[in-house]
N, C-alpha and C positions, 0 to 999 in steps of 0.2 A: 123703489129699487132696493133690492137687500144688499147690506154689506156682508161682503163674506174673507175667507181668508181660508186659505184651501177650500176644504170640505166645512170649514166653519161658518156660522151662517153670525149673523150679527149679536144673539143672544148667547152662541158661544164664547164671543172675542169679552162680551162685559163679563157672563161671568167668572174670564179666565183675569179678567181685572181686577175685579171683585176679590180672587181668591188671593193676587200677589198683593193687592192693599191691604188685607188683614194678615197675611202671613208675614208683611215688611212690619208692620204696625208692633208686631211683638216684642222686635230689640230694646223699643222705646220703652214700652210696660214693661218687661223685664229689669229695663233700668230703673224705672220706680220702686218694680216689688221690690227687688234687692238692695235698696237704700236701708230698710228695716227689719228684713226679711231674710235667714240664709238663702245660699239658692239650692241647698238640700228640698227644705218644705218650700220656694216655690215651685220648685216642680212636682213633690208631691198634691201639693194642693193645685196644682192649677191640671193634675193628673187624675187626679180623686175627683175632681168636679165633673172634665169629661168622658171619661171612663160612665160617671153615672149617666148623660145624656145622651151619649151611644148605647149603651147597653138598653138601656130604658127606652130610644127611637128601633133599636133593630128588635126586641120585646112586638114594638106595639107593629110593627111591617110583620110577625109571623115568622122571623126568621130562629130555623135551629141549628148548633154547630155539627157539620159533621162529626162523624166518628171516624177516624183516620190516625193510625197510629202515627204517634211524634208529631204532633197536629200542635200542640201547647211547648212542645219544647220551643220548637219554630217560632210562635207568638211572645215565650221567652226571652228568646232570642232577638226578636224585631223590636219587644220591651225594650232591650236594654238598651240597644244601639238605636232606635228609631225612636227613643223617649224619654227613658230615664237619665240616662248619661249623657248626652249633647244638651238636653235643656239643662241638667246641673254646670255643665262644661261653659256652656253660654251667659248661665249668670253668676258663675264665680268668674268668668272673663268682665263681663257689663260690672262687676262691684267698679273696677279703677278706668275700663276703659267705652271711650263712647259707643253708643247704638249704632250710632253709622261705620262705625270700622268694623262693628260685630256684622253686621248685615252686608260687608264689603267681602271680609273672611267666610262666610256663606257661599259665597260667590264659587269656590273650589269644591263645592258637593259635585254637580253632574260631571267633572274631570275626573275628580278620584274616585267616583261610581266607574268612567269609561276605564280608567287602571283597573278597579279590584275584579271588572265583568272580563278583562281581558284573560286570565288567570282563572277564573271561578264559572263562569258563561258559557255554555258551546256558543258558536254562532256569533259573537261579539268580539272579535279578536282587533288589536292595532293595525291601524296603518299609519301610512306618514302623515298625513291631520294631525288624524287624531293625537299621535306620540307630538306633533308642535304643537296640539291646543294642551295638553298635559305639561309640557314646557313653560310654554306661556302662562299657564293659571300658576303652575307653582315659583314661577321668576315672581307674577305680581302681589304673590301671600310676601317674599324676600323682599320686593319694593316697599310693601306696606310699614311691614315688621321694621324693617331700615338695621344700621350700621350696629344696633344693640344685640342682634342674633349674632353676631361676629363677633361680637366682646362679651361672652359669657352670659347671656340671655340676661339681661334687668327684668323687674317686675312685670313693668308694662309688654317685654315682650314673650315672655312666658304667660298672662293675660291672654293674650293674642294668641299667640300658638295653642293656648284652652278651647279657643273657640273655632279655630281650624280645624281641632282634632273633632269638637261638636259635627262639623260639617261633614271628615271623615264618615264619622261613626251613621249619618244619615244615609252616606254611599253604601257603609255595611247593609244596614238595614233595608236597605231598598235590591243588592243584588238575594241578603236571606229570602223577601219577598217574593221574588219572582221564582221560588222554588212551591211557595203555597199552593195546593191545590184547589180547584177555581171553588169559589161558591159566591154568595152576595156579600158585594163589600163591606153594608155594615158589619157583617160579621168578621170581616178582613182586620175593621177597625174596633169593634169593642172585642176582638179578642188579644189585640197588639195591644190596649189601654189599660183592660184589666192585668194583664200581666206587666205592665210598668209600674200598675201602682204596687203592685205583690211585689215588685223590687223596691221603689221608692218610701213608700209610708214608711216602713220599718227602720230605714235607713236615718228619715228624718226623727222622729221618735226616739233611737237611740240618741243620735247626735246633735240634735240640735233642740230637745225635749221644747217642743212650739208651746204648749201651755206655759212655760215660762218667760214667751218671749211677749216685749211690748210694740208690738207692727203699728205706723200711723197707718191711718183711713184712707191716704192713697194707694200705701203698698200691698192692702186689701181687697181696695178694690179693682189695682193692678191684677193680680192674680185670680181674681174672681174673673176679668174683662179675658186675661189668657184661656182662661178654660174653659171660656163660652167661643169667644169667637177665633183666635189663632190656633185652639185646638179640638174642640168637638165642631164647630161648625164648618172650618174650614175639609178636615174630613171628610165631612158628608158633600161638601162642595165641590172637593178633588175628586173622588169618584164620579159625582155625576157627570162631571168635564171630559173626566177619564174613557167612561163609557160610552159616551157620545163621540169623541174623537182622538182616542187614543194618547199613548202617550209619546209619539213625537210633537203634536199640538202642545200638551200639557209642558212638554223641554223651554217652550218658548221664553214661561215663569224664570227662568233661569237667570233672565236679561233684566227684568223688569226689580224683582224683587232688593239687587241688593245699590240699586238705583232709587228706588221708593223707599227705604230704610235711609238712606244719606240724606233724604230730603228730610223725611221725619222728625230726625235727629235736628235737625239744623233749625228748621221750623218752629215744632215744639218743645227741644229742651233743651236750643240755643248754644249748641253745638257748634263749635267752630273745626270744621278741619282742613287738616296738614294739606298744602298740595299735594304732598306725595301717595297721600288717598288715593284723591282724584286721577293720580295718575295710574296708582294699582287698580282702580276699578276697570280703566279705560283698559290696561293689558291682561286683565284675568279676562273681562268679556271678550277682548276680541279671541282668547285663549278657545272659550265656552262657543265662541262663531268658527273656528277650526275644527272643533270635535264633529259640531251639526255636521259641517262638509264631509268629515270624515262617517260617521253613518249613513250619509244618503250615497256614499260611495262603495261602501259596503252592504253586499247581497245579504 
């Protein structure tokens, strides 16, 4: 008997597990890389790594880019926001504060995707869900953050708000995306990567001259583990999920991930957290289960 889940057949639902297990897994390495490591270069480096196994997998499939004017601005554009700047944003947040509240703060991308599509989208507009699941996700970033966002932001919660604005800036990049015009994903993805790194390398080079820097063998091979699996593999993994069942299937990650990220944290690098986590996680997702409703409600 097949398990299924809509149109999904059993091989869909693993590897849509598959993709939120390496995609949660990242807060954790990220917290290693950045013990030794700016999070300038590690995002250039864990960008430079998959940039090269995209570009070099969509090479050997025959794929060429089209010719479409403002075709690289666009890839630019999803560079920065879909790459460079949320993974910088994320592990200068992870230097002071845990993987699991980074991966709880994640949790507000598909809200503030349903905000920024509501304004930028034909076809995507608010309704009343939606506007209470956008309530709710941003009540529970305010739960998380707690009574220091009220007293003149402390470290830890300017930290926090780094990594919120990371999840923004993934919303950006995801409503620039849906402007792309169609061709084969890898080329969707080594053309977003290469143009992250043409942002990133430079940036790190100036600022943080990495040939001068002393990285332990974890935080490299943190970064090495980012740009194989939570960024060039997961990739090629999202599309093919993508392509086979669309992406209201692919929304479901939304629940999963910054649930799999808190465990991570606690697991492997003995993380203790706040109840008041536990409690933002519980009201951003039921925030993120308002939105769903409000899309299958809307034509």
């Amino acid at each position: 008997m097949k398990i299924r889940l809509g149109q999904a057949d059993a091989t869909d639902i693993a590897l849509l597990l598959f993709l939120a297990t390496i995609w949660s897994s990242a807060f954790g390495f990220i917290k290693i890389a950045v013990e030794t490591v700016p999070p300038m270069t590690v995002t250039a480096g864990r960008l430079l790594l998959a940039a090269a196994i995209i570009v070099v997998y969509a090479r050997l499939r025959g794929h060429r880019f089209p010719k479409v004017p403002g075709l690289w601005m666009k890839f630019m554009l999803i560079g920065l926001f879909g790459n460079a700047l949320p993974f910088t944003l994320i592990g200068w947040g992870e230097e002071t504060i845990d993987s699991g509240l980074a991966a709880i703060l994640m949790a507000v991308m598909p809200i503030a995707t349903l905000l920024l599509a509501h304004f930028f989208s034909e076809g995507e507009r608010m309704n009343l869900a939606r506007i209470a699941g956008v309530a709710l996700g941003f009540g529970g970033v305010l739960v998380l953050i707690g009574p220091d966002a009220l007293r003149g932001l402390g470290d830890e919660a300017v930290r926090q708000t780094a990594v919120a604005g990371g999840a923004i800036c993934y919303a950006i990049a995801t409503v620039i995306g849906r402007s792309l015009p169609p061709m084969p994903h890898s080329l969707t993805s080594a053309g977003a990567l290469t143009a992250a790194v043409v942002l990133a390398l430079p940036m790190s080079l100036l600022l943080d001259q990495p040939w001068a820097l002393s990285p332990s063998a974890d935080s490299v091979w943190a970064i090495v583990v980012l740009g194989i699996f939570p960024t060039a593999l997961a990739y090629i993994v999202y599309f093919a999920v993508l392509r086979r069942n669309g992406a209201n299937f692919i929304a479901i990650i939304n629940y999963v991930i910054p649930c799999l990220g808190v465990v991570w944290g606690i697991i492997f690098l003995g993380e203790a957290l706040h109840w008041r986590a536990f409690l933002a996680l519980g009201v951003i997702l039921v925030g993120v289960g308002f939105t769903r409703i409000g899309m299958r409600k809307t034509p």
